[in-house]
N, C-alpha and C positions, 0 to 999 in steps of 0.2 A: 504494500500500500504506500501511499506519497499524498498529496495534499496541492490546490489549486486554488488562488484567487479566481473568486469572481470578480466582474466587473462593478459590484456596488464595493467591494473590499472585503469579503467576508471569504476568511479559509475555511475550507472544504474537504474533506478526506475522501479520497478518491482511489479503485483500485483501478489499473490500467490495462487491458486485455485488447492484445493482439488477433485482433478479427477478421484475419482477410489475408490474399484473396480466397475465397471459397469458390467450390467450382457445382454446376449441376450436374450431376451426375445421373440423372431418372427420375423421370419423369411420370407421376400414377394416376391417373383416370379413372370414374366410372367405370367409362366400359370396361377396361380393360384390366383392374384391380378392386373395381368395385366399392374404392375409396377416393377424394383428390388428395395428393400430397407428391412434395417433392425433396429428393435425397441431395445432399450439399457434401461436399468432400472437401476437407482440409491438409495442409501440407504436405506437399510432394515426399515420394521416399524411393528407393531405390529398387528398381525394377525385380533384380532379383530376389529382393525380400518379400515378392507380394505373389501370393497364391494365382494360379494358372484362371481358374476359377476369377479370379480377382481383378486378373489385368484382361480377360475377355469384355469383364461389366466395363473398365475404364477405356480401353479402345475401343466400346461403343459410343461410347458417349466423346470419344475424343479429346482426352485429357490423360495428361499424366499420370503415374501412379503414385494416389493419396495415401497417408497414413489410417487417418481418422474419416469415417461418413456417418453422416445423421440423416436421419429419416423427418422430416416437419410435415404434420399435416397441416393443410388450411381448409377454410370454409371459402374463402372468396376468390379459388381458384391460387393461380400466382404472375399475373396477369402478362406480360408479352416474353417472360421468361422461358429459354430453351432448353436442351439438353446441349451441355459446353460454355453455358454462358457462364463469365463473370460475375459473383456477388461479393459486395465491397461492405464496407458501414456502413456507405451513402442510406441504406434503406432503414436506419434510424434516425431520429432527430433527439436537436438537445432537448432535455428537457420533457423526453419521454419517458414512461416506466416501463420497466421488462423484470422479466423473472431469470435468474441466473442459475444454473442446476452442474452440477458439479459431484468429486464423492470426495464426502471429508476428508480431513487427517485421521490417518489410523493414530489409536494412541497404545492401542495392544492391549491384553490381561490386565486389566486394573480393576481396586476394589469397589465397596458402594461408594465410597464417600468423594472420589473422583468420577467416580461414575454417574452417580444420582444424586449426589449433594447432600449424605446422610449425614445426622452430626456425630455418629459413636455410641456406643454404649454411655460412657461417661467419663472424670476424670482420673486420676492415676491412684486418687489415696479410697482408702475405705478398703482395702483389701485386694483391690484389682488389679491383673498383671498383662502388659501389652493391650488393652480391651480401646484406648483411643478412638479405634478405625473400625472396629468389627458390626458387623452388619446385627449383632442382635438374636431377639426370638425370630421365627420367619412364621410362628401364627400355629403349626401344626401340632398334635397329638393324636391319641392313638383313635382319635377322629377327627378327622378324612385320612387319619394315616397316610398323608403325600402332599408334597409337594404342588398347591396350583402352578396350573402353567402361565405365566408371564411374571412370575415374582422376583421382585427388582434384587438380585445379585450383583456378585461381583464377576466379569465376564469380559468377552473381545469387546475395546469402545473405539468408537468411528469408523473407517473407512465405508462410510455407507454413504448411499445416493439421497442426497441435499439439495431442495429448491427452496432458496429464497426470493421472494415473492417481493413487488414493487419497490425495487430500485431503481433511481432517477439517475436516467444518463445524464452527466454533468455538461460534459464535451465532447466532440470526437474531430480527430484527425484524420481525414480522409485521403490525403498525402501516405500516410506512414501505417494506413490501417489501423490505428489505434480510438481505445472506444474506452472515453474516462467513466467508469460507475462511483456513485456516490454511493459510501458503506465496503463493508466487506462482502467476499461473495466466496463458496465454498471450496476449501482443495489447498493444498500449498501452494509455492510459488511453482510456473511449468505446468502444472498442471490441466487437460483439456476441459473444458468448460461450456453449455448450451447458454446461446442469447436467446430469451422468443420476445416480442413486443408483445 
């Protein structure tokens, strides 16, 4: 993240994500999928890395071979766009919201209290030994004799699929492809990321 005057003076924190160019890749119909939607390919990669399978879909469409493809459905079609066309930022503006969807940071095997923000059994005197961080009773006896299922443990945290919902594009560069969001948005640094308006 980095941070941007506006033009009245006010700083802004801003994540900056490299958007472009993207390519069409396919193109879905009614007729012929029975859905509309269209598939966008980002970052070229190197021929020989990419399945046979993979580089027939890209020599139809007449493009490179991409790393990453997303599938976007629409309702209003995607109006004079082809298969091979260019998509840039251009088809945001400032000051729009979008939803950004990413997969977290993994943080691995952690207890409840990083996990779920439990506060502990309690403190260290009165007889207790290491108990700080431990998660507690978890509610059972010899009925229901088990375990519900979703009971907040300690267990794998993050690397899961995250959409944050209305974020305000601050600016964008359509020069250098770059597309400033206001806030943070999910995944480490590098990491691929969905824009939808």
């Amino acid at each position: 993240m980095t941070s941007i005057f506006t033009d009245e003076g006010h700083l802004v924190p801003v994540t900056v994500i490299h958007a472009g160019p993207n390519f069409i890749t396919q193109v879905k119909t009614e007729e012929t999928d029975g859905y509309v939607a269209f598939q966008l390919g980002y970052t070229e990669k190197k021929e020989k890395h990419t399945t046979a399978a993979l580089k027939g879909h890209f020599d139809k469409a007449g493009v490179n071979p991409l790393a990453k493809v997303a599938e976007f459905r629409t309702e209003n079609g995607y109006g004079d766009k082809e298969v091979g066309d260019e998509v840039s930022v251009d088809i945001f503006e400032e000051g729009e919201f979008v939803d950004v969807t990413g997969t977290s940071k993994g943080k691995g095997f952690q207890g409840v209290v990083k996990r779920h923000g439990f506060g502990g059994v309690g403190m260290r005197t009165h007889g207790q030994h290491n108990r700080e961080r431990a998660p507690g009773s978890i509610g059972a006896a010899s009925y229901p004799a088990r375990v519900f299922k979703g009971m907040r443990m300690a267990g794998r945290t993050g690397g899961k699929k995250v959409t944050t919902t209305n974020l305000r594009v601050q600016k964008i560069d359509a020069e250098k492809n770059l597309i400033f969001i206001k806030g943070a948005v999910p995944g480490p640094k590098g990491s691929y990321v969905l824009i939808e308006g």
